[in-house]
VEXGU-548321 format. One record per atom (N, C-alpha, C, O): x, y, z. Coordinates in steps of 0.05 Angstrom, whole numbers, plus 5000, padded with zeros to 4 digits. Atoms other than C-alpha are relative to their C-alpha. Example, Ala and Ser with C-alpha at 12.3 -4.5 7.8 and 13.67 -1.06 7.14 Angstrom:
501849765000
524649105156
501850245000
503950245013
498449764999
527349795143
498550225014
499550445018
END
This chain:
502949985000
570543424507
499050055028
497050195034
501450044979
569743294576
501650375012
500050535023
500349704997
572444014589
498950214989
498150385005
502249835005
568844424550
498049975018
497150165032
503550054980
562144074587
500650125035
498850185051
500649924971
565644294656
499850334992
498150475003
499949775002
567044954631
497450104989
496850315001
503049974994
559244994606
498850025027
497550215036
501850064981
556844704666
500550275025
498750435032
499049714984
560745264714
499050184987
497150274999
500349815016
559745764662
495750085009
494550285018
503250054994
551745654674
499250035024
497250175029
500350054972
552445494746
499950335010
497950455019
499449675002
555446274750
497550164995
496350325009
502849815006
549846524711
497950015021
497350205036
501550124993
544846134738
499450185034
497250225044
500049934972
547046454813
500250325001
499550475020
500449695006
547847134784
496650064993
495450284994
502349855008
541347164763
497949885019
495849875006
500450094985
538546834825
500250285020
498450405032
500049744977
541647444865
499450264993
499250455008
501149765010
539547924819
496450015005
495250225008
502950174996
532247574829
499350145029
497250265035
499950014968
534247664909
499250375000
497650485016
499949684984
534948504902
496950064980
495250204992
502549875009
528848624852
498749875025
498650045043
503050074982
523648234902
501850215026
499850345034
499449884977
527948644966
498550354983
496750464995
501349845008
525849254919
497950024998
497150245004
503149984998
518749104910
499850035036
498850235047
500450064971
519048864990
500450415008
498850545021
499249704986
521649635005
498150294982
498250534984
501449665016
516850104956
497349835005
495449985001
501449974982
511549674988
499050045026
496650045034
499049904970
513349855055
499650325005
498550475022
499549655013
514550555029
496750054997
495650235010
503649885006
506350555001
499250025024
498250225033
501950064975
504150255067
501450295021
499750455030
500149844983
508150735110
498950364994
498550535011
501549765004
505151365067
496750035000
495050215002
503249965005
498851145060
498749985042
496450065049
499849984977
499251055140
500150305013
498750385032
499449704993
501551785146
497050164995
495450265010
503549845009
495352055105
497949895014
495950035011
502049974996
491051755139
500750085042
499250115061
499549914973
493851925207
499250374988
497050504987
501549695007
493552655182
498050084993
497450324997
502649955005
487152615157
498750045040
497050195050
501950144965
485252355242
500650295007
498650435012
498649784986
489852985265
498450244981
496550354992
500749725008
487853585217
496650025007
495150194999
504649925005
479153445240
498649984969
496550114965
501850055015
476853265180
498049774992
496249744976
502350304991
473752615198
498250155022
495850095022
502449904984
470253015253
498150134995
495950135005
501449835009
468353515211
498049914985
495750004988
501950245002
465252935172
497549935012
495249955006
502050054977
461852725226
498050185011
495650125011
500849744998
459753365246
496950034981
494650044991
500649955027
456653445174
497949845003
495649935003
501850244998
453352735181
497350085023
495050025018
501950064979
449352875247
498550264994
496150274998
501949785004
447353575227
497049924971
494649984968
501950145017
444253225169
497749845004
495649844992
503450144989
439652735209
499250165015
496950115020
501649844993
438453385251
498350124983
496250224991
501649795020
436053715192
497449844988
495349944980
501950245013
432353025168
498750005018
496650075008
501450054981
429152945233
497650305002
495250265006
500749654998
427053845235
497049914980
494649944987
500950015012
424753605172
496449895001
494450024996
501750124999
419653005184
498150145033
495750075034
501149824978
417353435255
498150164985
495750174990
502349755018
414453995200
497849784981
495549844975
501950155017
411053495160
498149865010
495849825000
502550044978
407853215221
498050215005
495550185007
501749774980
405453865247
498050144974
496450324979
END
């Protein structure tokens, strides 16, 4: 009797550490395809800084309160 219960108890113990280190590589997998998001979503927006289209943005933005400002000037006059 008392062997069968060791041969359970190892038998379990085994599992128990197998699926412990199987535990260990899924979370190292999440850890590495969120690493992976962060360093693409890093890239895009570095390329966004580099190709001018935030300036162009900007650009866009100030011609707009030029045009708002043109605007309230004629409405004065």
């Amino acid at each position: 009797m008392s062997l069968w219960f060791e041969i359970v108890i190892i038998g379990l113990s085994v599992m128990l550490f197998l699926w412990l280190l199987s535990m260990r590589k899924v979370q190292q997998r999440i850890l590495d395809y969120s690493e992976a998001q962060y360093k693409q979503s890093r890239a895009l927006t570095k390329w966004f800084m580099t190709s001018g289209l935030i300036d162009l943005a900007k650009e866009f933005f100030k011609l707009g309160r030029k045009l708002k400002e043109m605007r309230k000037r004629d409405s004065e006059n």
